[in-house]
C-alpha positions as CSV (number, residue, x, y, z in Angstrom):
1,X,18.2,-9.3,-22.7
2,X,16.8,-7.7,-19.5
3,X,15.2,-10.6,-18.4
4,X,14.9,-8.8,-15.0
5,X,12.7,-6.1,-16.2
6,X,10.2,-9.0,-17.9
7,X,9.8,-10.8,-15.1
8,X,8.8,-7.5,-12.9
9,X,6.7,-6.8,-15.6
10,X,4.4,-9.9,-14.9
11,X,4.6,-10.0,-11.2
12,X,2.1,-6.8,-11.0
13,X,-0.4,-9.4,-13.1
14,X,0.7,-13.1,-12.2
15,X,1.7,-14.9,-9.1
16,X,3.8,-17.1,-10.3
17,X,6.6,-16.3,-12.8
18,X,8.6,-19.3,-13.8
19,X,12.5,-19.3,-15.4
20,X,12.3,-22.2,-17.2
21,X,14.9,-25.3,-16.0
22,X,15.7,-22.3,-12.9
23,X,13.1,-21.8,-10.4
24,X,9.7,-19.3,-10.0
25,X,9.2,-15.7,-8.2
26,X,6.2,-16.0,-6.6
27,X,4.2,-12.9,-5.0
28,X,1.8,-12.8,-1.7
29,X,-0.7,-10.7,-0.2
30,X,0.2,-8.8,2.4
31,X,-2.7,-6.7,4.3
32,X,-1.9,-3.6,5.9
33,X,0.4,-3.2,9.3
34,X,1.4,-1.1,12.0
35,X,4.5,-1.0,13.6
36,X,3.8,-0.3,17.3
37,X,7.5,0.4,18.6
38,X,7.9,3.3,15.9
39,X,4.0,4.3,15.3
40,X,4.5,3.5,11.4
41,X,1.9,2.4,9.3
42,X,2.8,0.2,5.9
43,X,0.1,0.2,3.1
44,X,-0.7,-3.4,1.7
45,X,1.4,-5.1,-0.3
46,X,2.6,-8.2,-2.4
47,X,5.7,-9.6,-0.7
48,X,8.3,-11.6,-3.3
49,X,9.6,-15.2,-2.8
50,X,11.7,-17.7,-4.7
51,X,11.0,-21.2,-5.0
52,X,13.8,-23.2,-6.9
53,X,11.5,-26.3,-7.0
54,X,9.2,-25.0,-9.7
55,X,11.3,-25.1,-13.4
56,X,8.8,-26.8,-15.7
57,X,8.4,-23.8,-18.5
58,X,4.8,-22.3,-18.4
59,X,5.6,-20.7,-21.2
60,X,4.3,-17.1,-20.0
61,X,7.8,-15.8,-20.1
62,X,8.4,-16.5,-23.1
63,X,5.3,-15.4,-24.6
64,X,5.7,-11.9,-22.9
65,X,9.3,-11.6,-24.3
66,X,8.1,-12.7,-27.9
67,X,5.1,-10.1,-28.1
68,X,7.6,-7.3,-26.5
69,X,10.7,-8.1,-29.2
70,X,8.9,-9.4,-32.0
71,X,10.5,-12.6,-32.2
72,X,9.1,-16.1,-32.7
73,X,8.2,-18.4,-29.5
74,X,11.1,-20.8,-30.2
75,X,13.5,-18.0,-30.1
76,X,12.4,-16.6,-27.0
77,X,12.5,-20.0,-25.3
78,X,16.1,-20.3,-26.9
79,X,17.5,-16.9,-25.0
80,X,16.1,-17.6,-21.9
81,X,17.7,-21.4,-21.7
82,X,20.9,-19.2,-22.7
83,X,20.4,-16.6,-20.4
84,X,19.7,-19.9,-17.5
85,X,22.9,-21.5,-18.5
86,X,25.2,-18.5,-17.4
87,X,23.1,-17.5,-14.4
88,X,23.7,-20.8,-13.2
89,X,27.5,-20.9,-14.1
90,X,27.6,-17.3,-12.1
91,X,26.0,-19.1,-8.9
92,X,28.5,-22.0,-9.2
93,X,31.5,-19.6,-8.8
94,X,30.2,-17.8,-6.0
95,X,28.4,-15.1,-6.9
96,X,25.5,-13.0,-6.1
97,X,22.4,-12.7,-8.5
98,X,20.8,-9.5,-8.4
99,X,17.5,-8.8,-9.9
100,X,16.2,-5.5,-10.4
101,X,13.6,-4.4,-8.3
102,X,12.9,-7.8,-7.2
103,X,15.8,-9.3,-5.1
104,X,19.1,-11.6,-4.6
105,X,19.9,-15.1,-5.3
106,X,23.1,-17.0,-3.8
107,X,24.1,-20.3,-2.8
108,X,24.9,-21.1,0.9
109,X,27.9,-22.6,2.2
110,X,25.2,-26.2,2.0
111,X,25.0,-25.6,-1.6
112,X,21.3,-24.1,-1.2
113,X,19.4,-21.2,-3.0
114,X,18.8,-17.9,-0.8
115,X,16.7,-15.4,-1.7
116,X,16.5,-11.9,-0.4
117,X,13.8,-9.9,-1.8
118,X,13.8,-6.5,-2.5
119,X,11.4,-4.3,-0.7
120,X,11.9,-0.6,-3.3
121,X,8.8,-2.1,-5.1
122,X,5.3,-2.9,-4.4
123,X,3.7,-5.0,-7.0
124,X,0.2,-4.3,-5.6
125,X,-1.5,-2.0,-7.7
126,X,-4.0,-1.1,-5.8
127,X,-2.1,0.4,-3.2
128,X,-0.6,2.8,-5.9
129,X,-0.1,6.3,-3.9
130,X,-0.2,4.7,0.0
131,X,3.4,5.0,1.4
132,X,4.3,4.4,5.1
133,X,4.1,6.9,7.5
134,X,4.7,7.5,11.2
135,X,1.7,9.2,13.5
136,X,2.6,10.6,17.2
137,X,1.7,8.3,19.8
138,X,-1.7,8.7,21.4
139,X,-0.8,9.3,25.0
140,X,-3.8,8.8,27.8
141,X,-3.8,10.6,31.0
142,X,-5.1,8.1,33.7
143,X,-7.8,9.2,36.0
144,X,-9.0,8.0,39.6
145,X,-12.2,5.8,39.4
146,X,-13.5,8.6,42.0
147,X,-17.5,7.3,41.7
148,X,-16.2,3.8,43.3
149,X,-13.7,5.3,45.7
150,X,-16.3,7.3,47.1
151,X,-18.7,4.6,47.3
152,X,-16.3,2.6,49.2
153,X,-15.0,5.3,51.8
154,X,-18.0,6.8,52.9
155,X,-18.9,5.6,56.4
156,X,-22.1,6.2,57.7
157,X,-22.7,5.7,61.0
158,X,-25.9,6.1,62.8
159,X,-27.0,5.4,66.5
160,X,-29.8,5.2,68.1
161,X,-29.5,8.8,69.5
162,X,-29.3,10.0,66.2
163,X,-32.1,8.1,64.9
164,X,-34.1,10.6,66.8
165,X,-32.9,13.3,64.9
166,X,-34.4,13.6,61.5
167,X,-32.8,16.2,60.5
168,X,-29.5,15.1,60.8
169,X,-30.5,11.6,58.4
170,X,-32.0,14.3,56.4
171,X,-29.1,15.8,55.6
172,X,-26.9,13.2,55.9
173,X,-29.1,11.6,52.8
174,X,-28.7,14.9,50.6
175,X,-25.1,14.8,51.3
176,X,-24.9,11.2,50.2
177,X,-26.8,12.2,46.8
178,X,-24.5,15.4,46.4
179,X,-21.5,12.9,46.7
180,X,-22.2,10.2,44.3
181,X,-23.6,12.7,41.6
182,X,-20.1,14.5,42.1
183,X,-18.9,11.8,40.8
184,X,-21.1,10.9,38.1
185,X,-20.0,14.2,36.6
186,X,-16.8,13.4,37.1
187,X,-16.9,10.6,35.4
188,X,-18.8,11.5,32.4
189,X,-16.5,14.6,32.2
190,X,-13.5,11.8,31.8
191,X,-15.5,9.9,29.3
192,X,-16.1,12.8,27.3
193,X,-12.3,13.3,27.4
194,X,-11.2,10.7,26.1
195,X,-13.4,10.3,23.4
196,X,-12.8,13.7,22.3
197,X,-8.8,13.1,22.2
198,X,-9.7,9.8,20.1
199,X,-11.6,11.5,18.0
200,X,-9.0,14.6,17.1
201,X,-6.3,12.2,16.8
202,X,-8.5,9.7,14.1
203,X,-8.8,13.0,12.3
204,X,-5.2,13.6,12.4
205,X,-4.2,10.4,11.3
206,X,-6.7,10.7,8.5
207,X,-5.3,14.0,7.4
208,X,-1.3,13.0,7.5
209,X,-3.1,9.7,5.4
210,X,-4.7,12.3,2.9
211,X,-1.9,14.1,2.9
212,X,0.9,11.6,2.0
213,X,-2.0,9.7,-0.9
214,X,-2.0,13.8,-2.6
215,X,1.5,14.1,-1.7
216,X,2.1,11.0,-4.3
217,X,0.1,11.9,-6.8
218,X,1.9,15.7,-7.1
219,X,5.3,14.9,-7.3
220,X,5.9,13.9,-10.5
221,X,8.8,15.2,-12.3
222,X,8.8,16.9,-15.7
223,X,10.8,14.5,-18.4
224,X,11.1,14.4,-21.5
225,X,8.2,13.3,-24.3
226,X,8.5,9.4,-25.4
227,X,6.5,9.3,-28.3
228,X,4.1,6.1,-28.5
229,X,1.6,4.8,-31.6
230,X,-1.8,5.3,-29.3
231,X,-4.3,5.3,-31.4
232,X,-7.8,3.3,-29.5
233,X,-9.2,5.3,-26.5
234,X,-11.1,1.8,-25.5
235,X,-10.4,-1.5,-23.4
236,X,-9.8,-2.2,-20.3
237,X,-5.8,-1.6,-19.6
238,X,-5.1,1.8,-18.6
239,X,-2.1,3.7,-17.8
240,X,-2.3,5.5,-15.3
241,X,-0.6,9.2,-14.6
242,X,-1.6,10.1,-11.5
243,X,-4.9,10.7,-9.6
244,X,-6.2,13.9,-7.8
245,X,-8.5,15.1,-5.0
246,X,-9.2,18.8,-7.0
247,X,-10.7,17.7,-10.3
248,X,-9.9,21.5,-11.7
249,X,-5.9,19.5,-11.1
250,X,-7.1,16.3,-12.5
251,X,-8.5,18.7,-16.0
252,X,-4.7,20.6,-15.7
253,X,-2.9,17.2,-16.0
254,X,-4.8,16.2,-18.8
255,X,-3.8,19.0,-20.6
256,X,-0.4,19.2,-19.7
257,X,-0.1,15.6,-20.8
258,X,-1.6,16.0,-24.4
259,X,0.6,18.5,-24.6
260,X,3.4,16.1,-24.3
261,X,2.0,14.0,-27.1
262,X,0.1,11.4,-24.9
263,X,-3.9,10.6,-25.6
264,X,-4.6,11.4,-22.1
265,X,-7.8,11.7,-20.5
266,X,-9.9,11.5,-17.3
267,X,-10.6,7.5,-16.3
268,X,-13.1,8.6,-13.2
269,X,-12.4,8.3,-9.4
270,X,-11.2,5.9,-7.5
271,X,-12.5,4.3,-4.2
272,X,-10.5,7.1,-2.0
273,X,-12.7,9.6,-4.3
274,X,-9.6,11.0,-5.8
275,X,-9.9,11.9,-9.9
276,X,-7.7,9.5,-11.9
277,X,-5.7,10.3,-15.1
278,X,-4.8,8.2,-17.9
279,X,-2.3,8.4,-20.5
280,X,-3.8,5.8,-22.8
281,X,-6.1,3.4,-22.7
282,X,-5.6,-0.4,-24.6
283,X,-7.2,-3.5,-25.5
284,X,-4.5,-5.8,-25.5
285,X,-2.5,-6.4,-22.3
286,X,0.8,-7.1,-23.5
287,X,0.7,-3.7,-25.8
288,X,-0.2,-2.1,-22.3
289,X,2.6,-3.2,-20.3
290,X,5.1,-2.4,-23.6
291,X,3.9,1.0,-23.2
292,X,4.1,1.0,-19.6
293,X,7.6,-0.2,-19.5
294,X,8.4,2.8,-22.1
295,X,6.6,5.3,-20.2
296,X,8.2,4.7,-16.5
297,X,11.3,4.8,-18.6
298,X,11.2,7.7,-20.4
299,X,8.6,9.8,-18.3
300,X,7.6,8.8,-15.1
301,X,8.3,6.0,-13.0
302,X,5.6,5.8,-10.8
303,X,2.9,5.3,-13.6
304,X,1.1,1.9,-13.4
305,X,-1.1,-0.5,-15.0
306,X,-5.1,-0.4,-14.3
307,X,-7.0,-3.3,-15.3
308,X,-10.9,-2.0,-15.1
309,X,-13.7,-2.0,-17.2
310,X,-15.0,1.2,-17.1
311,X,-18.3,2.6,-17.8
């Protein structure tokens, strides 16, 4: 029994997945981060934890493992507790646990649990398509404050001789205007700088962004058909095969997919605006995740569960 590949099935849906008489994965939200010694930026996410105190049986695991191998309750609850029983015995001899896609458990030298999670996966769906990526660092050139420096070191001095004169205060005024519009102009020529450098490198960072979400939803290798029993276009589960910026792309993969064997067909866009596809749609949950779990197998691996009721 791959009791591994149930329990990541529920953790895109749940946030708590107990092992009966064993201990709980647990998933968190993460919001999105940037890494300011290496410019990267990390998509949201749900982080993975183990918590060894929580072992009363729920009984969603064994629900999920009855509905996917047609067995009764009370026969899935038996294979997990025998599944438990040698986990446990491989822990007492030393060795390492290793969950699929979700992480490691070991004792410590204090007898304690330790868990090291796994970080290949992201259980959040909706951040389906956003990898990490690195920018170039937005680099400032740092200008004189000339309109105060010339407000400080202009000395003026004026005696009585020259008070007679009004010609020279006449000029000596202009001279002060000239100045300290100089540098008004200077300045606004610096402000105008810098926010047009802001603004061409949000637009670059926007563009890798775009570029990396398209990127995701291209490169998707050609496998072999799986064939499934679809047969309602309806409910709120959907599969979903990738999504697309070009909706003449969106129309290709459609057809390429029917032509495969799926039911496929267009779901709508999503809040980046890009034109999602869907292998199937399905009332049920559990007969959405079964297919799923055959589809990532069989056909592509970065297809994933949508849970929308759409118009």
């Amino acid at each position: 029994m791959q009791l591994e590949t149930y329990i990541s099935d529920l953790l895109y849906r749940y946030e708590c997945v107990t092992i009966p008489e064993f201990g709980a994965f647990l998933t968190q939200y993460v919001s999105a981060t940037i890494d300011d010694t290496s410019n990267t930026f990390h998509a949201p996410k749900k982080t993975v934890s183990f918590n060894e105190q929580i072992q009363q049986n729920d009984g969603l695991l064994a629900h999920y493992i009855a509905d996917v191998e047609k067995i009764p309750f009370e026969v899935a609850n038996k294979k997990i507790a025998k599944r438990v029983k040698l986990l446990k015995s491989y822990l007492t001899e030393g060795e390492t646990l290793t969950f699929k896609n979700i992480g490691e458990i070991v004792f410590n030298k204090e007898g304690k649990v330790l868990f090291e999670p796994t970080y290949h996966l992201n259980y959040l769906t909706d951040s389906f398509g956003l990898s990490q990526f690195v920018t170039p660092a937005v680099t400032r050139e740092v200008y004189k404050r000339d309109v105060q420096a010339i407000e400080k070191a202009i000395p003026i001095a004026v005696t009585p001789e020259k008070r007679k004169s009004k010609s020279y205060l006449k000029y000596a005024a202009v001279a002060l205007i000239a100045l300290t519009l100089g540098g008004l102009v200077t300045s606004k020529i610096y402000v105008d700088k810098i926010e047009e450098h802001n603004q061409l490198a949000q637009e670059q960072a926007t563009q890798e962004l775009d570029s990396k979400i398209q990127q995701a939803t291209f490169n998707l290798n050609p496998l072999p058909a799986i064939t499934l029993n679809v047969t309602k276009q309806t409910g709120n589960y959907h599969i979903v095969a990738g999504a697309f910026r070009i909706e003449e792309n969106c129309d290709k993969k459609v057809k390429q997919l029917k032509a495969d064997g799926f039911s496929a067909r267009k779901i709508g866009a999503n809040k980046y605006g890009l034109h999602q596809v869907a292998y199937a749609s399905y009332e049920g949950r559990l007969d959405a995740l079964k297919a799923l779990r055959n589809i990532k197998r069989a056909h592509n691996r970065e297809a994933w569960l949508l849970v929308q009721k759409l118009d």
